[in-house]
Structure formats: structure tokens, C-alpha cells
VMD Tcl script that draws the C-alpha trace (Angstrom):
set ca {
  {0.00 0.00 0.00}
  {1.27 3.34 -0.89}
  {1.60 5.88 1.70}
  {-0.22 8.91 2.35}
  {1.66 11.92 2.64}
  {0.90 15.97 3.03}
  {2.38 17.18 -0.54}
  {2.29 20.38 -2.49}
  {1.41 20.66 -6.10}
  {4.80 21.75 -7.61}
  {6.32 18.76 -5.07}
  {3.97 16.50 -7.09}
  {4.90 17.56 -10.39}
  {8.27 16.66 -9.09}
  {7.44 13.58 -8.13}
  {6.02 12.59 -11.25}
  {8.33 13.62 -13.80}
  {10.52 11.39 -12.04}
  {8.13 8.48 -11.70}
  {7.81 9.23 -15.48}
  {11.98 8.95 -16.00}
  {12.56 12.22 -16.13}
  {16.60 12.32 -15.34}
  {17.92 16.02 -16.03}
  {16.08 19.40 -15.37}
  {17.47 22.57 -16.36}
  {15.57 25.79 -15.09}
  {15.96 29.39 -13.43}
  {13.77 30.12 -10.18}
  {10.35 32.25 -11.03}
  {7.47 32.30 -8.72}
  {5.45 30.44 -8.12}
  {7.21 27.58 -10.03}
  {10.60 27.76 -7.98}
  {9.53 24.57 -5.26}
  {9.87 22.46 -8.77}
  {13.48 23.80 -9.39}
  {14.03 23.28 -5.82}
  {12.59 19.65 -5.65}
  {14.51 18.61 -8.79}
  {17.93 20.12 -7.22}
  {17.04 18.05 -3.95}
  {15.79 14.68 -5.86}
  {17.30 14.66 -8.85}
  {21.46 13.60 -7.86}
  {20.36 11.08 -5.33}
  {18.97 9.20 -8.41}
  {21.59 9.56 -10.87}
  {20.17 11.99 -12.49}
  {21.53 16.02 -13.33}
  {20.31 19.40 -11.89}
  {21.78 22.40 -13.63}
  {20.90 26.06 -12.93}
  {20.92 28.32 -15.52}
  {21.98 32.13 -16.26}
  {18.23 32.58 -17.50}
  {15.40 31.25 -19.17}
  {16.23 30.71 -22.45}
  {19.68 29.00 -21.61}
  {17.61 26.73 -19.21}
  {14.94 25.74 -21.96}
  {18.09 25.71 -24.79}
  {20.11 22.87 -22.00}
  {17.25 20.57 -21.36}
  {16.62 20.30 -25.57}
  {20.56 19.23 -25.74}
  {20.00 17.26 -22.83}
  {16.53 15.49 -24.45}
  {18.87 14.99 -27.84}
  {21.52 13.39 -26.00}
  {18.87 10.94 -24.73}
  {17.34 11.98 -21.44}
  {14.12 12.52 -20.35}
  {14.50 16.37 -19.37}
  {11.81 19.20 -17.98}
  {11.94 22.71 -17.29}
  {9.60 24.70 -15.43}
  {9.07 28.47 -15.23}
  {6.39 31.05 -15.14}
  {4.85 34.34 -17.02}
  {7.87 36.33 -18.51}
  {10.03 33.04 -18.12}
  {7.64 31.52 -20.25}
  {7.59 33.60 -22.97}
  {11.69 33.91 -23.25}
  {11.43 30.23 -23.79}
  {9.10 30.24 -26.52}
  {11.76 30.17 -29.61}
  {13.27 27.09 -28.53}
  {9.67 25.85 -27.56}
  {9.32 26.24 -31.21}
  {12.70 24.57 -32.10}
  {11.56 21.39 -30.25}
  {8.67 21.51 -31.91}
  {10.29 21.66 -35.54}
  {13.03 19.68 -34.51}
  {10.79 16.76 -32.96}
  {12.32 16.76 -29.80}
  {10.73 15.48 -26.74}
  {10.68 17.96 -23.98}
  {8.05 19.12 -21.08}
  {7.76 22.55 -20.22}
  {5.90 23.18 -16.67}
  {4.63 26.63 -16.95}
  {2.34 27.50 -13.07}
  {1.11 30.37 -14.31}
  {0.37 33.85 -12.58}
  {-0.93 37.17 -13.65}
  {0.30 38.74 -16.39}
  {1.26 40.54 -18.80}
  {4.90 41.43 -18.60}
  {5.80 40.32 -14.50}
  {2.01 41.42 -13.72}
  {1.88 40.21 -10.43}
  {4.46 37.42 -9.44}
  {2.59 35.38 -6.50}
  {-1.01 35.70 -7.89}
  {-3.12 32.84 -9.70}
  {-4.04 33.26 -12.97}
  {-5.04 31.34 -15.98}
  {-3.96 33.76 -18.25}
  {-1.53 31.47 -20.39}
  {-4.13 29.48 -22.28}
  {-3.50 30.61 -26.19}
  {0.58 31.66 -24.92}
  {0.52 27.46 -24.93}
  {-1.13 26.96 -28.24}
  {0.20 29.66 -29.75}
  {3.51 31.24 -28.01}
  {5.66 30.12 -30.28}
  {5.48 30.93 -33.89}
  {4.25 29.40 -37.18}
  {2.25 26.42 -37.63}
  {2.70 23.76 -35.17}
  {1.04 21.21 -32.92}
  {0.86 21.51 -29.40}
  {-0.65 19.25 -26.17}
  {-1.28 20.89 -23.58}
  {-2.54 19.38 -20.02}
  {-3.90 21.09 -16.86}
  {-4.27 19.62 -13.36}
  {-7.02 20.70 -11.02}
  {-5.38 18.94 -7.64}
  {-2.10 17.57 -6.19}
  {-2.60 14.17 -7.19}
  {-3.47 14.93 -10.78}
  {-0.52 17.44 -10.55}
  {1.40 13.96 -10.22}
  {-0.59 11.88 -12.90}
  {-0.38 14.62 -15.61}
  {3.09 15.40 -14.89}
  {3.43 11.66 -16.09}
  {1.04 12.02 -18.75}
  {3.21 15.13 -20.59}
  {6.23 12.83 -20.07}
  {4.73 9.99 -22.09}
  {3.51 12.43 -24.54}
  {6.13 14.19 -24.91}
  {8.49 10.72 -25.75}
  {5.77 9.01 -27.48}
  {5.08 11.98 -29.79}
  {8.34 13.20 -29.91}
  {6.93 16.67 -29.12}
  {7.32 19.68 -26.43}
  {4.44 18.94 -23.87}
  {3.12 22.46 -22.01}
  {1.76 21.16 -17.91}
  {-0.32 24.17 -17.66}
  {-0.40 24.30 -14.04}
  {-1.68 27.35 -11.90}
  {-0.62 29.03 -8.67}
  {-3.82 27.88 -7.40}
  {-3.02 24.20 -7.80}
  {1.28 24.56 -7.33}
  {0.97 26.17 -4.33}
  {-1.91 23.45 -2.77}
  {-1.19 21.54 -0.27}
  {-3.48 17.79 -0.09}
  {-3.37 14.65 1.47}
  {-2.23 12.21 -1.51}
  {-1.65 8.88 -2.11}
  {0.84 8.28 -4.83}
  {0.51 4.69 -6.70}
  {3.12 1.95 -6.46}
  {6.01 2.46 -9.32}
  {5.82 -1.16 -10.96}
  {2.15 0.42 -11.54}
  {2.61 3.11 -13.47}
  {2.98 3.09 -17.54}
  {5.87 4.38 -18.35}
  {6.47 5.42 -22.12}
  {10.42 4.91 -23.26}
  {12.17 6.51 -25.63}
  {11.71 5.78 -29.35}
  {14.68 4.58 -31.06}
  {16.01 3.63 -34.64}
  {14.21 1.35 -36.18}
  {17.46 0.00 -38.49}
  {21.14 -0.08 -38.28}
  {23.85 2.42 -38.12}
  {25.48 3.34 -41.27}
  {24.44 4.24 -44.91}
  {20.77 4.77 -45.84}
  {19.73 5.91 -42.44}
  {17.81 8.82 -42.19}
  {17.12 9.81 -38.89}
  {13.26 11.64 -39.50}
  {11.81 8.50 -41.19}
  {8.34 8.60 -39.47}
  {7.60 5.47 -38.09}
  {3.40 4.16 -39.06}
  {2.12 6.57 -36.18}
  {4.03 9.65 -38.82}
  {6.30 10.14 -35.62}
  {10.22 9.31 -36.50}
  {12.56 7.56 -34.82}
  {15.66 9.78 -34.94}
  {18.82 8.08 -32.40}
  {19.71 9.78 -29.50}
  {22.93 11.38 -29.54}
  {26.31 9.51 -28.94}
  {24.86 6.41 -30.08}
  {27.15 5.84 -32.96}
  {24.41 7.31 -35.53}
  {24.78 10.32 -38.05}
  {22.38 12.76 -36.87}
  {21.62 16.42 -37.90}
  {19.27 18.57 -36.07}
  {17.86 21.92 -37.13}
  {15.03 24.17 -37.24}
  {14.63 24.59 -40.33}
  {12.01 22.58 -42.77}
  {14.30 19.44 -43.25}
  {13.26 16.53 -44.82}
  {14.17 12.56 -43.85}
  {17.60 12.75 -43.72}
  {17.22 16.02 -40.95}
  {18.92 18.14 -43.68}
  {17.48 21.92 -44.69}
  {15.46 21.45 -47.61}
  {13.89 24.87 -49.64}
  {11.63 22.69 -51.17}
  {7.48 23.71 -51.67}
  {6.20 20.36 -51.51}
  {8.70 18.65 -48.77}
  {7.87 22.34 -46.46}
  {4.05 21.01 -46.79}
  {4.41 17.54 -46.57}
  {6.90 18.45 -43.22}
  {4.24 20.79 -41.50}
  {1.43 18.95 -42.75}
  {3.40 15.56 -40.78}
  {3.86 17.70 -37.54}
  {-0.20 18.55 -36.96}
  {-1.01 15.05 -38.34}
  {1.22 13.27 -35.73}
  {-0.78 14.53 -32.98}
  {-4.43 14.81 -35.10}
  {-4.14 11.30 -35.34}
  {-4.25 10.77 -31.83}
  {-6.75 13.81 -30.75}
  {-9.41 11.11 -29.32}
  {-6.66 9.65 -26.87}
  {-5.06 12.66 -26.37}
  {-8.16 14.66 -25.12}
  {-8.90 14.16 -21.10}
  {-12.58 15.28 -20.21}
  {-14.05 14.44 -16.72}
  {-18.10 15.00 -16.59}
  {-20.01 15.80 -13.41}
  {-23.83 15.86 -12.58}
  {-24.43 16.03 -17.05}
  {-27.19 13.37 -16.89}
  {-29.98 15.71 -16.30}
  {-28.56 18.62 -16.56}
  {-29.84 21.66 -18.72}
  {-27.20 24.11 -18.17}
  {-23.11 23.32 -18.03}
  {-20.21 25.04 -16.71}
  {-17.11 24.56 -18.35}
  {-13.97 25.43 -16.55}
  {-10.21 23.96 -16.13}
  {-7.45 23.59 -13.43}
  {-7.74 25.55 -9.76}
  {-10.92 27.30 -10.89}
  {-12.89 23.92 -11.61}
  {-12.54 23.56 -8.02}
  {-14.21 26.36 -7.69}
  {-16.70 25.64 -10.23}
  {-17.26 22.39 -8.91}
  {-18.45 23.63 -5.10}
  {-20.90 26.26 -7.53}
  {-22.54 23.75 -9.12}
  {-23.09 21.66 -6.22}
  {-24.86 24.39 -4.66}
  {-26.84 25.56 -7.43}
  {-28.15 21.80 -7.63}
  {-29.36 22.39 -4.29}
  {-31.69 24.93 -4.98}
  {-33.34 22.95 -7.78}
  {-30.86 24.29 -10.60}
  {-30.14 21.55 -13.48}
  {-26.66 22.69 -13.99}
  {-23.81 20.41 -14.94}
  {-19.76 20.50 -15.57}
  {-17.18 19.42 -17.64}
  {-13.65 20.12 -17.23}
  {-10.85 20.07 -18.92}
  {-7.71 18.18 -18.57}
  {-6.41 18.75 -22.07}
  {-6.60 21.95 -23.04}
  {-4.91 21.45 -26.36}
  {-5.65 19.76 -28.41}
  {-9.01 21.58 -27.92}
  {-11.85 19.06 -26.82}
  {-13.94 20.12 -29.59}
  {-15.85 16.27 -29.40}
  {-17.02 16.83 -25.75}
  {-17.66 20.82 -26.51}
  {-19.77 19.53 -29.78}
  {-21.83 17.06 -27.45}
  {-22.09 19.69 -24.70}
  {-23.63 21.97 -27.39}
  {-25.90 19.55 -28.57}
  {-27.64 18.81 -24.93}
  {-27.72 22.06 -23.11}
  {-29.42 25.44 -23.17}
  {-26.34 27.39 -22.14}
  {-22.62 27.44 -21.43}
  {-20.84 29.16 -18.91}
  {-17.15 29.11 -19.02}
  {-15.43 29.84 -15.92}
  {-11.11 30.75 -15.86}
  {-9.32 33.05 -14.41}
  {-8.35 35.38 -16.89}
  {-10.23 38.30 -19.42}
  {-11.27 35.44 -21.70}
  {-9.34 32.82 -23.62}
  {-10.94 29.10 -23.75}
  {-14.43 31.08 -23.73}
  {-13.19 31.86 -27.69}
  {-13.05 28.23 -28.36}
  {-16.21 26.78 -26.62}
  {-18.18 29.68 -28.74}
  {-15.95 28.11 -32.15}
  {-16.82 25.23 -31.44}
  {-20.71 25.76 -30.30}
  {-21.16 27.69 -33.14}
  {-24.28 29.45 -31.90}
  {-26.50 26.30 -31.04}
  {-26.94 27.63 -27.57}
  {-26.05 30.30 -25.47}
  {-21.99 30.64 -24.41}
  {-21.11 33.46 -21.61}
  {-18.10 33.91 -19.76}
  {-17.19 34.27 -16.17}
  {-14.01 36.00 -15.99}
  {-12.00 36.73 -12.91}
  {-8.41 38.94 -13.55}
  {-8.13 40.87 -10.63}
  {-5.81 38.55 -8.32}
  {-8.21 36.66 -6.24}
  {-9.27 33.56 -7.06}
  {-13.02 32.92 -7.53}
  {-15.53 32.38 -4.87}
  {-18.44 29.97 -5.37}
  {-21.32 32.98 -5.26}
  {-19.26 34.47 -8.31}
  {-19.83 31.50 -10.22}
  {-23.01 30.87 -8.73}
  {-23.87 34.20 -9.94}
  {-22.80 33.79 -13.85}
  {-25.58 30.41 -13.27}
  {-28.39 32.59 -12.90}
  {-27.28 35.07 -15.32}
  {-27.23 32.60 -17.69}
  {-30.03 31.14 -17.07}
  {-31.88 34.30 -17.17}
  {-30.60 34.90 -21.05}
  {-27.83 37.17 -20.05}
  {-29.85 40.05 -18.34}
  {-27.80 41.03 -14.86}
}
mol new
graphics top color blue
foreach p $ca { graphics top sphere $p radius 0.5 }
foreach p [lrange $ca 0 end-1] q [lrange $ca 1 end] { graphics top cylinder $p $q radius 0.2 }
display resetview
């Protein structure tokens, strides 16, 4: 039997990038992300594995992709600006295929905003941060334990993908503190890494995709002739300026992981089997959510929830269904209005979407959720 213990949800993380394999973590203290630096410095050399601290942000993301192509399981973890100086080599992964997990606990923004205060503002900075066109998974925990299971989760990805994973924690949940009980490692599924699929020597070309379109490039020091760049390459990893291999390439990227959308996307449903009305919501505010739509079911309300665990890919199946059932959406994070965008894309005006949007610091309170219930349920009128 495992053993219950008093943890915090960066500790978690911590613990399960390392349940996951993770061996080397390369990062620069930000609140509120430092207690995964400082977990990984602390855990990380009594296992064998490397803790390096970096000038900044970008060196620390730029180390952990080296580290990744050299063949070990590597994270970094920062927050706001951090974040966003990290984003060209968030990009490079993503071009370059390499597997990497980025642990952003995010706080109010923009620019350093305010450092200790929860936020969800970072929802389209994960899709869409870096430039170009490119996949991206995404995965947000609403509670220490999860913390630990998607922490996991972004490490399989990441490998089995070959792919830079965003854990789009929140101050709300790194900065929690729960009784958890953490499962037995021989129990956990545990994705390795990918490796060549023929021999060293002529005629091997590293960015082959495998049947699943993801390739099978060899890690570095293995003997193999690798070359790794951002630019558009083609199977052999070389630069190509070439119309047709630049679409095939980009076109291989978004397939990789559209392929996979079904098993990708995490949705948990509460009280949906009568319900007429739905809140939507994600991470430390579906906690939140969650104690609102208990109550409002107490007073005779037919509300429901779903939240998300994987914000991207976007769970436009479960939205779609969602739409299809209810009267009215209310979509609940802690920022001026991000995933709201989506659940309206995807809705496409079959019923009514409204946001409840909280930016000011604090985060929300059941009544203010409550609240956005009856507003929606009254057609919008205050």
C-alpha cells in the first residue's frame, strides 16, 4: 500500500516527472514555479540523475533540448515572462521533434504582472507562443494528485510523440497543499524513448516517421549520423527549400498529434445526466466551479460541468456534445477570456456561451460563479 503523505502541487509535479523517467532538469527560479526547481535540485542527484541552474530562461529551456537529444528525459519549469523567453526554442523542439516538457504554473500577467497571484492567463501563450504552424498538447491539473498523474502524462507524450508537452499548471493548484496517495512504481505506464528502427550506417535517415508519422531519430552519442535543425528538413534532418517537402513536413507535424486527438483529449463529466445548463472550466478554478454547481443543484438548478484536462488539443468532441444537450454554457477561468473563444468556435451558436471571468488577483468564490448560473439562465440580463 502506498503511503499517504501531506504534498504540495509543484512537489507532485516533481514527483512525477521522475516516476515518469525524467533524469535532467534545467531551469531558473520564477514564482510560483521555484519549489519544482528546488525539488529537482534536492531529488534529482540522489537518483543519478543532473540538476543544472541556468543564467536565465532561455539558456535553461536551450540545456534541457541538448540534454533530451543526448537521450534523457529532461523538464523545465518556469512562469509568465520566463515563459515567454522560452518560446523560440519551444518552437525549435517543436520543428526539430524533440521530446521535452515545459511546466509553466502560471500567474498574472502581462509582462511580470503580479508574481505570486493565480491566474489562468496562459491558455493561447501554450497553443500559440511560439510561432508558425505547429502542434501543441497541452494538459492542466485541477489537484495535487493529478498534478502527479499529468506530470506523467506530458512525459509519455512528450516521448511518445516526440513533441514539447506544455503542464499548464496554476498558482492555485502549485501552491496546494493535499493529502495524496501516490501509486506503487511497478504500476505506473511508463512510455520509453523511441529509437532507430534499423542499423547504423548508410541509408539511415534519422526523420523516417515510423506508421504513427512520428520518426525515430537516435539519440545522440549512439554511434548514428544525426543532424538537427530548425529549419524545414526533410528525412535525412537536412534543410530542404523545397514547396512540396515544407508542406508535406508541416502537414506531418499537426497530423502526428491529429491522429491521436481522441486519446489525447482528457474530459471528466459531473452531474451532465440531467442537466440543462453546463459550466465549463479547467485547473484551480474547476474547483471552484465544482463547489458552484453543487450548490446551485441544491436549490433545484439543473446545472452540470465538464472540465478540462487537455486543453490542447481543444476538446472540440465533448464541446460539440455539450452543445448539442444544453441550453447554455458558462465558461469559468481566471483570466479576461481565452478558452471562452473556443467553446463559442466550437458551439457555433446552437446555444447560449457566456463567460465568467475573474483577472483581478483573487481567485473565484463559489457565489461568483453561482452568480454567472443565474445570469445565464436568465438569457444574459444582470
Amino acid at each position: 500500500m502506498s503511503k499517504a503523505r501531506l504534498m504540495q502541487g509543484n512537489e507532485a509535479c516533481v514527483e512525477g516527472a521522475l516516476a515518469a523517467g525524467v533524469r535532467f532538469f534545467g531551469g531558473y527560479p520564477i514564482t510560483p514555479s521555484t519549489e519544482i526547481a528546488e525539488g529537482m535540485a534536492q531529488r534529482l542527484p540522489a537518483i543519478g540523475g543532473t540538476f543544472i541552474q541556468m543564467e536565465d530562461e532561455i539558456a535553461s529551456m536551450g540545456v534541457v533540448l541538448g540534454a533530451a537529444l543526448a537521450g534523457k528525459k529532461s523538464l523545465t519549469a518556469s512562469s509568465g515572462p520566463g515563459i515567454s523567453l522560452k518560446q523560440e526554442l519551444i518552437g525549435y523542439a517543436a520543428a526539430a521533434e524533440i521530446p521535452v516538457v515545459v511546466v509553466n504554473v502560471q500567474r498574472v500577467g502581462p509582462s511580470t504582472g503580479q508574481p505570486t497571484a493565480p491566474s489562468q492567463g496562459d491558455v493561447m501563450q501554450a497553443r500559440w507562443g511560439t510561432h508558425g504552424d505547429h502542434p501543441m498538447i497541452a494538459l492542466s491539473p485541477w489537484s495535487v494528485r493529478e498534478a502527479f498523474d499529468t506530470a506523467i502524462m506530458a512525459v509519455n507524450y512528450s516521448e511518445r510523440f516526440r513533441t514539447p508537452v506544455i503542464l499548464l499548471m496554476d498558482e492555485i493548484v502549485g501552491h496546494l497543499r493535499e493529502k495524496v496517495e501516490l501509486p506503487e512504481a511497478d504500476t505506473i505506464e511508463i512510455y520509453p524513448r523511441r529509437k532507430p528502427t534499423c542499423s547504423r550506417g548508410e541509408g539511415y535517415e534519422p526523420y523516417t516517421p515510423d506508421k504513427d508519422l512520428v520518426p525515430n531519430p537516435a539519440d545522440f552519442g549512439t554511434g548514428y549520423h544525426i543532424h538537427v535543425t530548425g529549419l524545414i528538413h526533410d528525412e535525412t534532418g537536412f534543410p530542404v527549400g523545397n514547396p512540396k517537402i515544407t508542406r508535406e513536413a508541416i502537414s506531418r507535424l499537426h497530423e502526428k498529434i491529429e491522429i491521436a486527438r481522441d486519446e489525447i483529449t482528457h474530459v471528466e463529466e459531473y452531474f451532465m445526466e440531467d442537466a440543462e445548463y453546463a459550466v465549463v472550466s479547467f485547473g484551480g478554478s474547476a474547483r471552484t466551479a465544482y463547489e458552484a454547481v453543487m450548490n446551485a443543484r441544491k436549490k433545484g438548478i439543473r446545472v452540470g460541468m465538464v472540465r478540462l484536462i487537455t486543453i490542447w488539443p481543444f476538446a472540440d468532441k465533448a464541446i460539440d456534445e455539450l452543445a448539442q444537450k444544453v441550453k447554455g454554457i458558462l465558461v469559468a477561468e481566471l483570466n479576461y477570456g481565452q478558452l471562452v473563444g473556443e467553446v463559442e468556435r466550437v458551439v457555433a451558436g446552437r446555444c447560449d456561451v457566456q463567460l465568467c471571468g475573474k483577472y483581478d488577483m483573487t481567485i473565484f468564490e463559489p457565489a461568483e460563479i453561482e452568480a454567472g448560473i443565474d445570469k445565464l439562465i436568465a438569457g444574459g440580463k444582470a
